[in-house]
TORMIRO-73753 format. One record per residue (C-alpha): x, y, z. Coordinates in Angstrom, 2 decimals. Layout:
residues N
{r {X, Y, Z}}
...
***
This chain:
residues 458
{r {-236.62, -67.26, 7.44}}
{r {-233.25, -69.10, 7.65}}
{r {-232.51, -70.82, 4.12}}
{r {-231.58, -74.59, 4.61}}
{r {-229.95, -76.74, 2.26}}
{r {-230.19, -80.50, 2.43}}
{r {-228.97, -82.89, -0.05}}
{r {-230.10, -86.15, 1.70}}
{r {-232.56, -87.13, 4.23}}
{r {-231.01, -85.85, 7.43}}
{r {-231.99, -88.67, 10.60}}
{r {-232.19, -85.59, 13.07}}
{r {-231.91, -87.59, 15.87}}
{r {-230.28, -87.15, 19.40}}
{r {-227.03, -88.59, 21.35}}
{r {-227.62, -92.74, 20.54}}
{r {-229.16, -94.24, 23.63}}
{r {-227.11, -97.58, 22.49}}
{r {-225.85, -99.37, 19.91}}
{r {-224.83, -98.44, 16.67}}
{r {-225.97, -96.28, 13.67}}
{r {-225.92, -98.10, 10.32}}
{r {-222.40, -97.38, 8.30}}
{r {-223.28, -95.81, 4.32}}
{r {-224.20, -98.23, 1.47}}
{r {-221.78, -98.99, -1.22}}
{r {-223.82, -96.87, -3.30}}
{r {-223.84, -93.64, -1.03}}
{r {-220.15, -94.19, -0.43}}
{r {-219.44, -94.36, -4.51}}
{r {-220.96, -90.50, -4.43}}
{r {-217.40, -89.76, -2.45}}
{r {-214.95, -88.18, -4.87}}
{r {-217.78, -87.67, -7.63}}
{r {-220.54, -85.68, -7.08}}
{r {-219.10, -85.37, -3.06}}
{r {-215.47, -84.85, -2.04}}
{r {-213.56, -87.31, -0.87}}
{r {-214.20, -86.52, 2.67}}
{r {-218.18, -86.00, 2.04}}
{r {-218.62, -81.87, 0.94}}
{r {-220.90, -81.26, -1.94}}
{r {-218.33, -81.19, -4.85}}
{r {-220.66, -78.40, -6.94}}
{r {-220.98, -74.81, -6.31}}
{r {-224.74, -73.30, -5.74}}
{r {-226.98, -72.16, -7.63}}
{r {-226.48, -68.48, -7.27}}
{r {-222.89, -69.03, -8.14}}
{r {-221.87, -67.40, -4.76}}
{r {-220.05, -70.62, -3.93}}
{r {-217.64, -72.22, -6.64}}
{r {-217.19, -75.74, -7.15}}
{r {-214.41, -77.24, -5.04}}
{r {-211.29, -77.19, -7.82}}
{r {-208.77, -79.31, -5.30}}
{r {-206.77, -77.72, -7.35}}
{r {-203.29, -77.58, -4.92}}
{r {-201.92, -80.17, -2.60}}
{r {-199.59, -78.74, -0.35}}
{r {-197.36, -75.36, -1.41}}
{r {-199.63, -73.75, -4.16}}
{r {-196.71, -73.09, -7.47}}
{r {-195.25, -69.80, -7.17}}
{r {-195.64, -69.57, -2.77}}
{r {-192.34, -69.50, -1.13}}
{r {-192.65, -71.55, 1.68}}
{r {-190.58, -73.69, 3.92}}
{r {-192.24, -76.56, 6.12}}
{r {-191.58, -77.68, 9.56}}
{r {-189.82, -74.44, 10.76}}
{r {-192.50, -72.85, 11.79}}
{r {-192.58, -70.28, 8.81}}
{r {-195.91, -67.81, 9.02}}
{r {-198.59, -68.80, 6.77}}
{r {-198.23, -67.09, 3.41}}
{r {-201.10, -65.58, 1.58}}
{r {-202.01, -67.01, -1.91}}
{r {-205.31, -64.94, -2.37}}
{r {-203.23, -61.71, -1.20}}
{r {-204.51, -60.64, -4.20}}
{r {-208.46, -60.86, -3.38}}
{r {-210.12, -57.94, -2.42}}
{r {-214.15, -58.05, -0.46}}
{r {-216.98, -58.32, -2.66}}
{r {-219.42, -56.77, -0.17}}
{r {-218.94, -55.88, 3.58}}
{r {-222.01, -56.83, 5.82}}
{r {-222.39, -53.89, 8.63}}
{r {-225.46, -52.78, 11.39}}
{r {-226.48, -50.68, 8.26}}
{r {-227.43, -53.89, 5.91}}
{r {-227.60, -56.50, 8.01}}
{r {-231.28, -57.49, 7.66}}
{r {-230.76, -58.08, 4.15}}
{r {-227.74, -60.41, 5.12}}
{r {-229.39, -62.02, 8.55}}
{r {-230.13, -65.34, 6.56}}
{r {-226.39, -65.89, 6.22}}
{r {-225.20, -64.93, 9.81}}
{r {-225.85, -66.74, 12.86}}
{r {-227.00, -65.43, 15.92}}
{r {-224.05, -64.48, 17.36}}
{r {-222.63, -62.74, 14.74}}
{r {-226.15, -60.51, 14.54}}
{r {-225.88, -60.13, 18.89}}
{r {-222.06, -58.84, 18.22}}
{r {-223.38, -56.46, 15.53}}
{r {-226.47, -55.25, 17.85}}
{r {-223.70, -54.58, 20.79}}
{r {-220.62, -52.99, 18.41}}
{r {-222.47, -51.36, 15.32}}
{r {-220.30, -49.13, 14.76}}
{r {-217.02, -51.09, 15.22}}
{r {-218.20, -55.14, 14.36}}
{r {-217.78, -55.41, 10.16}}
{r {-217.50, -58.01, 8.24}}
{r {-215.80, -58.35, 4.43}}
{r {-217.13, -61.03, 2.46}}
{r {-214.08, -62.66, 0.22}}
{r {-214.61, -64.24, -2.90}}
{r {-214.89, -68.19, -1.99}}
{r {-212.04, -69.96, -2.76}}
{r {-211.96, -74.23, -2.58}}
{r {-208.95, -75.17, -3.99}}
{r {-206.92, -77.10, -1.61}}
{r {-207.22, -81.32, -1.31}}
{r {-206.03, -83.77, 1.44}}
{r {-203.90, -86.62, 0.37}}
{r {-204.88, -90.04, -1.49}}
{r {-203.97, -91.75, 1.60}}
{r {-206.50, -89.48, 3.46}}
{r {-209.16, -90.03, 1.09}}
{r {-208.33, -93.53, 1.11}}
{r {-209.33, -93.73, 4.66}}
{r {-212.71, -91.37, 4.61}}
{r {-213.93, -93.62, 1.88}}
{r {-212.83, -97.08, 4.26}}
{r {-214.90, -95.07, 6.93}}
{r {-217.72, -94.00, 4.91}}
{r {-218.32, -98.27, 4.47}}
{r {-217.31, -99.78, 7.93}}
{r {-217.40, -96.96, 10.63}}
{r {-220.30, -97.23, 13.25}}
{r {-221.14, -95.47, 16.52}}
{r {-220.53, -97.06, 19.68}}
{r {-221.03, -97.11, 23.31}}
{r {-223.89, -94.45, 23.45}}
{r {-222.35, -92.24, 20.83}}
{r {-218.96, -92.03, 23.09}}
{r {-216.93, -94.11, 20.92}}
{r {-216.47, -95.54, 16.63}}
{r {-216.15, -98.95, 15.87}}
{r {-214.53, -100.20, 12.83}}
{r {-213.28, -97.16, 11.98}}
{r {-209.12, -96.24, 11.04}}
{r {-207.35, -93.34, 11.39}}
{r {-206.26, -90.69, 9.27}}
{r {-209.35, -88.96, 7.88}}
{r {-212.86, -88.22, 9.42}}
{r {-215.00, -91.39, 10.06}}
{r {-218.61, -90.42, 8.61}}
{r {-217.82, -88.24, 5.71}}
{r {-221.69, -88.69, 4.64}}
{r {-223.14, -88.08, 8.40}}
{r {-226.57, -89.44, 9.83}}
{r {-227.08, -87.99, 12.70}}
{r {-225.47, -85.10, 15.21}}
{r {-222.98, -87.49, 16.72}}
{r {-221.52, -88.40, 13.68}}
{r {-220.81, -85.08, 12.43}}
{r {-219.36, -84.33, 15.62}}
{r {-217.05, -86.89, 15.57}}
{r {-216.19, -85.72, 12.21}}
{r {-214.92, -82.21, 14.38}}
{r {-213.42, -84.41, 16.83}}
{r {-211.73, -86.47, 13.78}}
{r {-210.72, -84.29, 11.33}}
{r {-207.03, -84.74, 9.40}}
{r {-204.73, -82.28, 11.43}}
{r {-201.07, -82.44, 12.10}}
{r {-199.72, -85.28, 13.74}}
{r {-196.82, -82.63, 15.46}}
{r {-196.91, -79.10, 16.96}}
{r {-194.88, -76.94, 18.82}}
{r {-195.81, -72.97, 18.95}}
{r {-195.64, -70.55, 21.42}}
{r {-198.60, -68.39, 21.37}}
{r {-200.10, -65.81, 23.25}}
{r {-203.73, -65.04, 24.92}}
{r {-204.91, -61.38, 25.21}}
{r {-207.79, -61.12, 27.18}}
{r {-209.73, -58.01, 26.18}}
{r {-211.65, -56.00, 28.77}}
{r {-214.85, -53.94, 27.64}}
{r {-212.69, -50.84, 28.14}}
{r {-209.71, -52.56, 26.06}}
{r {-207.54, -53.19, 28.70}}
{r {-205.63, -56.42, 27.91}}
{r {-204.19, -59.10, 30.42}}
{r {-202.00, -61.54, 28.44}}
{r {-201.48, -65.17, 28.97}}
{r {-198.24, -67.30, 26.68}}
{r {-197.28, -70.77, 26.80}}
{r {-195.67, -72.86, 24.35}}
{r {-198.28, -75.55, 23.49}}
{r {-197.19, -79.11, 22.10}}
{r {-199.24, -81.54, 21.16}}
{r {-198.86, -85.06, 19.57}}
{r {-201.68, -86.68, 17.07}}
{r {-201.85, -90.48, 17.57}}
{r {-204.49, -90.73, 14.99}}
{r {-203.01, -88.73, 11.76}}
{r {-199.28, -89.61, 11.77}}
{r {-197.64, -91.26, 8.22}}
{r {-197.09, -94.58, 10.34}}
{r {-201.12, -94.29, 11.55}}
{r {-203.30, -93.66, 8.69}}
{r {-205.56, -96.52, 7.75}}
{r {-204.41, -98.12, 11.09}}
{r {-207.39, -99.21, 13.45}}
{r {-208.85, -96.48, 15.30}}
{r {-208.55, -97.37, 19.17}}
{r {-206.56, -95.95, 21.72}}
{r {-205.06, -92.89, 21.96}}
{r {-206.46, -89.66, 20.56}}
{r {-203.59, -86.96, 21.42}}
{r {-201.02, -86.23, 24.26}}
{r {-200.18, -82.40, 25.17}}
{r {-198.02, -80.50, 26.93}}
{r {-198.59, -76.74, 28.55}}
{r {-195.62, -74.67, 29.53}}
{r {-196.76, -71.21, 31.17}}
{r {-194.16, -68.62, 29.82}}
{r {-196.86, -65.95, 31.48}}
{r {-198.27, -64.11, 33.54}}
{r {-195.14, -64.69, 35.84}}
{r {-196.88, -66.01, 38.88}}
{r {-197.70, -69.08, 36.56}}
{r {-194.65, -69.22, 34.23}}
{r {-193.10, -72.47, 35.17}}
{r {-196.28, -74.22, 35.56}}
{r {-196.63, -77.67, 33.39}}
{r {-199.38, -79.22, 32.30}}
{r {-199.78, -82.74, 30.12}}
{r {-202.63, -84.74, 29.25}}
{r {-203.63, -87.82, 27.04}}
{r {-207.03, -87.58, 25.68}}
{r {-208.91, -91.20, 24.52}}
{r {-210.24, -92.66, 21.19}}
{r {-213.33, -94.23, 22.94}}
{r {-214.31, -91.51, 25.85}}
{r {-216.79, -94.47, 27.42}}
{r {-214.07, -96.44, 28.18}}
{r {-211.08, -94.06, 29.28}}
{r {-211.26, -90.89, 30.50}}
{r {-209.35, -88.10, 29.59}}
{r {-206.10, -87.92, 32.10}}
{r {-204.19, -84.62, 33.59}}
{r {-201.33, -83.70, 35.50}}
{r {-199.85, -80.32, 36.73}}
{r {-196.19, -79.75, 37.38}}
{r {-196.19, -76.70, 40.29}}
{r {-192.91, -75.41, 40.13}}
{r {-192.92, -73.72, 43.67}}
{r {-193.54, -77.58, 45.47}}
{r {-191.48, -79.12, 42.05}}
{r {-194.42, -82.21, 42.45}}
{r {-196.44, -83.04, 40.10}}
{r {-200.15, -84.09, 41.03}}
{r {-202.97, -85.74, 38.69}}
{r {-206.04, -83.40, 38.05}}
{r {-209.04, -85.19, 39.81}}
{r {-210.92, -83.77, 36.56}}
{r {-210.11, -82.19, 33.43}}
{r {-212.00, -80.89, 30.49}}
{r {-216.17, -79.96, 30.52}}
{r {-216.67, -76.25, 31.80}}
{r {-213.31, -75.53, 33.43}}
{r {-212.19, -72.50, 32.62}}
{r {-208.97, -72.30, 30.97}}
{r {-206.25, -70.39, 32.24}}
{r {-205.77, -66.35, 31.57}}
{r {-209.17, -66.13, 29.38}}
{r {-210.62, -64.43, 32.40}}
{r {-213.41, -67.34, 32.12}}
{r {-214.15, -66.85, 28.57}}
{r {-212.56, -70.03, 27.38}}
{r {-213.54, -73.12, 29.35}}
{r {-211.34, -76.75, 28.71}}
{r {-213.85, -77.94, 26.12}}
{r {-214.62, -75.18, 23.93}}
{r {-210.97, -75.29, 22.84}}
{r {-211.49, -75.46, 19.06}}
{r {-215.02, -74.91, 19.60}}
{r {-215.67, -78.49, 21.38}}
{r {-213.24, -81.03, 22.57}}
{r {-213.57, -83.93, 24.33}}
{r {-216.03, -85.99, 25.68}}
{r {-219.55, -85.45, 24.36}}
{r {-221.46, -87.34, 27.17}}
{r {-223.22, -84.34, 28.83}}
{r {-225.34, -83.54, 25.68}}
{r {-227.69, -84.73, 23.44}}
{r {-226.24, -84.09, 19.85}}
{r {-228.25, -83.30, 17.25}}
{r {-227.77, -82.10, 13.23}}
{r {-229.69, -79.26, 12.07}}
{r {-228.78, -79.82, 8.79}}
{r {-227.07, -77.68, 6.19}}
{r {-226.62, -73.94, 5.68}}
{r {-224.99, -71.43, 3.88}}
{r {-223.26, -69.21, 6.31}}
{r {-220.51, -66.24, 6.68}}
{r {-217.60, -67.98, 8.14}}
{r {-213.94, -67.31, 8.55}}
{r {-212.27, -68.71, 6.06}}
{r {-208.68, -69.16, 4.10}}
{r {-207.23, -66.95, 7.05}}
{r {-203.70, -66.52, 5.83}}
{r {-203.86, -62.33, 6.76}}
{r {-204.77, -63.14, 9.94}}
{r {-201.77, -64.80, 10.53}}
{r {-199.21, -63.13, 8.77}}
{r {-196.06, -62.33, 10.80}}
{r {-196.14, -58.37, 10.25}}
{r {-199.79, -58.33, 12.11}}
{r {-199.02, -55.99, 15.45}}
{r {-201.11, -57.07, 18.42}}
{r {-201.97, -53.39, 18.56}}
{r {-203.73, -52.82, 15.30}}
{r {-205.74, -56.52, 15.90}}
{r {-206.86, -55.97, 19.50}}
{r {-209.27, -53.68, 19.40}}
{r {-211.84, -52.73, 22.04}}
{r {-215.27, -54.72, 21.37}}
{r {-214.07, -56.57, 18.29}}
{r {-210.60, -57.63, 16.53}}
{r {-210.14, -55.05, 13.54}}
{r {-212.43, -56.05, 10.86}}
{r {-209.40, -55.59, 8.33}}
{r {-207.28, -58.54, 8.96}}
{r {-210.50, -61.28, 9.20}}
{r {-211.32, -62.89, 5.93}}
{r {-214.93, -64.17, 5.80}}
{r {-215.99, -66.03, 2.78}}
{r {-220.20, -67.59, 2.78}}
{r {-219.58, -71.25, 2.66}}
{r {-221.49, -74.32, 3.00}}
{r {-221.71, -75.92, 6.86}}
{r {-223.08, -78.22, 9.09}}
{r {-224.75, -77.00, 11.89}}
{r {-225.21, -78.99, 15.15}}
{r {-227.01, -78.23, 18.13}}
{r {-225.84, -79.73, 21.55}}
{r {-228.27, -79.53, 24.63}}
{r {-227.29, -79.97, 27.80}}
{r {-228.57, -83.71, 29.30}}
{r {-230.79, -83.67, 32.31}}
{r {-228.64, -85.19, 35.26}}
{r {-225.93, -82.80, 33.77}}
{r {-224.57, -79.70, 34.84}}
{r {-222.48, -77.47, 32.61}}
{r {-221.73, -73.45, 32.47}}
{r {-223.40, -73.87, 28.49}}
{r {-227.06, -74.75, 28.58}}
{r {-226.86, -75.60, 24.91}}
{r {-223.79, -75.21, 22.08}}
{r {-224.39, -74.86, 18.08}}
{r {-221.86, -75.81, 16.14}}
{r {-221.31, -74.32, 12.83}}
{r {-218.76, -77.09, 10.81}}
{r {-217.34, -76.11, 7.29}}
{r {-218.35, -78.36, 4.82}}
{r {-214.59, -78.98, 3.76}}
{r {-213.15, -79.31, 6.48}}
{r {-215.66, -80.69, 8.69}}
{r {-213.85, -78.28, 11.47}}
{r {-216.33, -76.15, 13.61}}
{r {-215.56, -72.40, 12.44}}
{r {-218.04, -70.83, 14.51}}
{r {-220.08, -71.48, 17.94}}
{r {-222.79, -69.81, 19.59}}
{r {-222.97, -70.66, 23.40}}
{r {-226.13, -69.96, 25.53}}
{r {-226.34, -70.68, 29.33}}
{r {-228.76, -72.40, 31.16}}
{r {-231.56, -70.31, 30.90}}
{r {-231.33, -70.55, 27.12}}
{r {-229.76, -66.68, 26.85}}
{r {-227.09, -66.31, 24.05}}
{r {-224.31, -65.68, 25.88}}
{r {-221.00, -65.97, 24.48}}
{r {-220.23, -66.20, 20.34}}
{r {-216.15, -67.21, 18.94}}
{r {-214.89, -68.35, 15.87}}
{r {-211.73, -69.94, 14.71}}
{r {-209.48, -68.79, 11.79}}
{r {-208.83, -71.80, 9.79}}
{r {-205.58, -71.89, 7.19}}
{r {-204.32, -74.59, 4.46}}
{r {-200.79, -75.11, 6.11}}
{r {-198.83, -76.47, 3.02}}
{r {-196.64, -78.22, 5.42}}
{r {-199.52, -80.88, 6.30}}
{r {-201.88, -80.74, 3.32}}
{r {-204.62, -80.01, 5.52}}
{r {-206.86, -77.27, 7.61}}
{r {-204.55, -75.65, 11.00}}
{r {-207.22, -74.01, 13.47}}
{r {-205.19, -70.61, 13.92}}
{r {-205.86, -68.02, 15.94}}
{r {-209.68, -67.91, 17.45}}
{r {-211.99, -65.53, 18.88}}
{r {-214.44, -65.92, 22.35}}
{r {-216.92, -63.05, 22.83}}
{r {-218.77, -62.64, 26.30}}
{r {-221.75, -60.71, 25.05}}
{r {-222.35, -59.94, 28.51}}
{r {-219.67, -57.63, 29.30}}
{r {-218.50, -56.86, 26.08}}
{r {-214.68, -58.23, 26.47}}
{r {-213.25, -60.92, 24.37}}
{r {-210.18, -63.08, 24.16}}
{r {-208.08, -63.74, 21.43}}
{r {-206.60, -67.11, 21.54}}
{r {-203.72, -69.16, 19.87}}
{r {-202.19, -65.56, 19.23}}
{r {-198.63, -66.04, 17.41}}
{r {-198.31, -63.10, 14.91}}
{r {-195.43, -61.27, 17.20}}
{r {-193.88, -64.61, 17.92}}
{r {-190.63, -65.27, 16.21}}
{r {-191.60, -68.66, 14.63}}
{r {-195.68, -70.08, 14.22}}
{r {-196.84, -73.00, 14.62}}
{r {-194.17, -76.02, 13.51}}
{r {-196.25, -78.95, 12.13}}
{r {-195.53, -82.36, 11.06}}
{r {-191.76, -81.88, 12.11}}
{r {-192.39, -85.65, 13.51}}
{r {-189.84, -84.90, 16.20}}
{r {-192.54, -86.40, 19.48}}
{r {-192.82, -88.96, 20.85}}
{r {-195.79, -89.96, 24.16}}
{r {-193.09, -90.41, 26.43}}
{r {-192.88, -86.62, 26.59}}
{r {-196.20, -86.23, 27.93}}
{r {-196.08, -88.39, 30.97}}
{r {-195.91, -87.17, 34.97}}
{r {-192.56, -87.80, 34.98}}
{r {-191.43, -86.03, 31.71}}
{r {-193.39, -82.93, 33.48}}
{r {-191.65, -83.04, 36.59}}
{r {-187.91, -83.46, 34.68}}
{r {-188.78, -80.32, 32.20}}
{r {-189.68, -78.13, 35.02}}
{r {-186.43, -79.00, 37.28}}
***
């Protein structure tokens, strides 16, 4: 029996067939940054004391962290210190089955002697910005669904737009809305893991402007642009060269996102009929399609979205030895399952949303749960069935504080085809010279445009 936690009276319902879900009351919205956190998590610890109350203790750099910010510096550990409180293997896991979801019990049934995982004391002790709770709390009193669920009215930027959700579209847009860096620049790899451990490997150096979390945007109107991005294929070689932008929407009902693909053997650039949905992404051997980037991108139209409530779960969490620049590709990638030693799970509080696939619709996932961290409202975990309803695939991302943005980086993830047994590991950049650079503030949109493609790539 799965233990659910609710601390309000959830409205369960599906994808809005129109108009607009009523925004908090004063007096639900006066719970933020009391009893809630500013951006809606349930400020106290539980009542087993397995979960600590959030402390918000450190904004940015935590005192005594060397760090430097905007260069791209690899994230550095402040619980290096913390050692596992209990490790949940094929031996106990029926005792720990409450916690897990069903893809993490399907990776343990195919890899029980390899899949582990070490539970980490739970730590809550970073904060966003005033400025960013300014804006959840604006939110919290004036945001509203829109246009079938596909867009937010009254809403501004900077911070998620229902920090106290009502319904599975809201908390999704929460995912889709999250505080994240405005900048990025990082070259990282894909290693797509064969069943025998074999690995084909994928790099491109991935940049990507935030329209909606920049210092000149917060508290601005929300309406728009979302994002712009840029692809460069650094390999395999028969696709280094190879550019890809795109500009992805505020309001997905009325634009769409666009695409365009710089071939560097014709030197033309052409627009992508379609991009996003069940594409599969390039060198994840299928694994990865557009939208599951992150878990779930994009445009939310071909399901019906609906909260589950909340759970306490076994989640990645605080990943800073995940990322740490003397992790070697070769002691991470191993076959099955990445080593158990450098993922930190920690049991945490999340949302869990289920997305089922529309009739009309046609997509290679049947249905999608979402598992979203209570303080972050970022999805850490996904299980993916297909359209007979089989699990099929389970991934997780490994979310970080980065002290240069004062809020949660998605770093490197993992996509499990439970299938064949091979996995991908995505957003790789521990043997890269530099990570991720965030919030240098050095783009601008007229990067991302056809013809900024087609000049890079000459």
């Amino acid at each position: 029996m799965k233990r659910w936690i609710s601390w309000m009276a959830l409205a369960a319902g599906s994808v809005l067939a129109g108009g607009a879900i009523a925004k908090v009351s004063p007096s639900e919205a006066e719970k933020l940054g009391k009893e809630l956190t500013c951006v809606g998590a349930e400020k106290a610890g539980n009542k087993d004391g397995t979960i600590p109350e959030f402390s918000g203790k450190w904004l940015g750099t935590p005192p005594g962290v060397q760090y430097k910010p905007h260069v791209g510096q690899h994230p550095v550990d402040p619980y290096a210190a913390d050692k596992p409180l209990y490790s949940i293997t094929a031996e106990n896991l029926a005792q720990h089955a409450a916690k897990l979801s069903e893809g993490q019990k399907a990776v343990f049934a195919k890899f029980p002697k390899a899949f582990r995982i070490d539970v980490y004391p739970t730590r809550r002790d970073f904060r966003y910005p005033d400025e960013v709770c300014e804006a959840a709390r604006t939110n919290a009193l004036s945001a509203e669904l829109s246009d079938g669920g596909l867009g937010i009215k009254n809403a501004v930027k900077g911070a998620v737009p229902f920090p106290i959700p009502k319904d599975g579209n809201e908390a999704l847009m929460n995912n889709m809305f999250p505080y994240r860096a405005f900048t990025e620049d990082v070259v990282r790899d894909v290693a797509n893991v064969l069943s025998n451990g074999n690995i084909s490997w994928g790099r491109a150096r991935n940049t990507n402007l935030g329209m909606v979390n920049g210092p000149d945007a917060i508290n601005k109107p929300l309406e728009g642009r979302m994002a712009y991005s840029r692809n460069i294929a650094l390999l395999p070689e028969r696709e280094k060269g190879g550019i890809a932008v795109s500009a992805e929407p505020v309001n997905f009902s009325k634009d769409k996102r666009l695409a365009w693909h710089y071939d560097p053997g014709t030197r033309r650039v052409r627009q992508l009929p379609e991009y996003g949905f069940d594409q599969p992404m390039a060198g994840t051997g299928g694994k990865i399609t557009i939208d599951s980037d992150r878990l779930f991108n994009g445009s939310p139209e071909r399901y019906n979205w609906k909260l589950i409530g909340k759970r306490e779960m076994v989640v990645p969490a605080n990943s800073y030895k995940l990322h740490g620049k003397t992790v070697k590709y070769a002691d991470l990638l191993k076959p099955g399952v990445p080593n158990p030693d450098f993922i930190r799970w920690e049991l945490r509080r999340v949302w869990v949303v289920e997305g089922s696939l529309k009739d009309g619709f046609r997509h290679l996932y049947g249905k999608r749960v979402l598992f979203l961290d209570e303080d972050t409202w970022q999805a850490a975990m996904s299980d993916f069935y297909d359209a007979r309803g089989t699990l099929w695939q389970y991934a997780f991302v490994n979310h970080y504080y980065a002290f240069d943005m004062q809020g949660w980086q998605a770093g490197t993830s993992f996509y499990h085809d439970l299938n064949s047994g091979g996995y991908v590991g995505y957003n790789l950049f521990q043997e890269r010279d530099t990570g991720p650079v965030l919030n240098k503030g050095d783009l601008k949109p007229d990067m991302f445009t056809p013809e900024a493609a087609r000049s890079a790539g000459t």
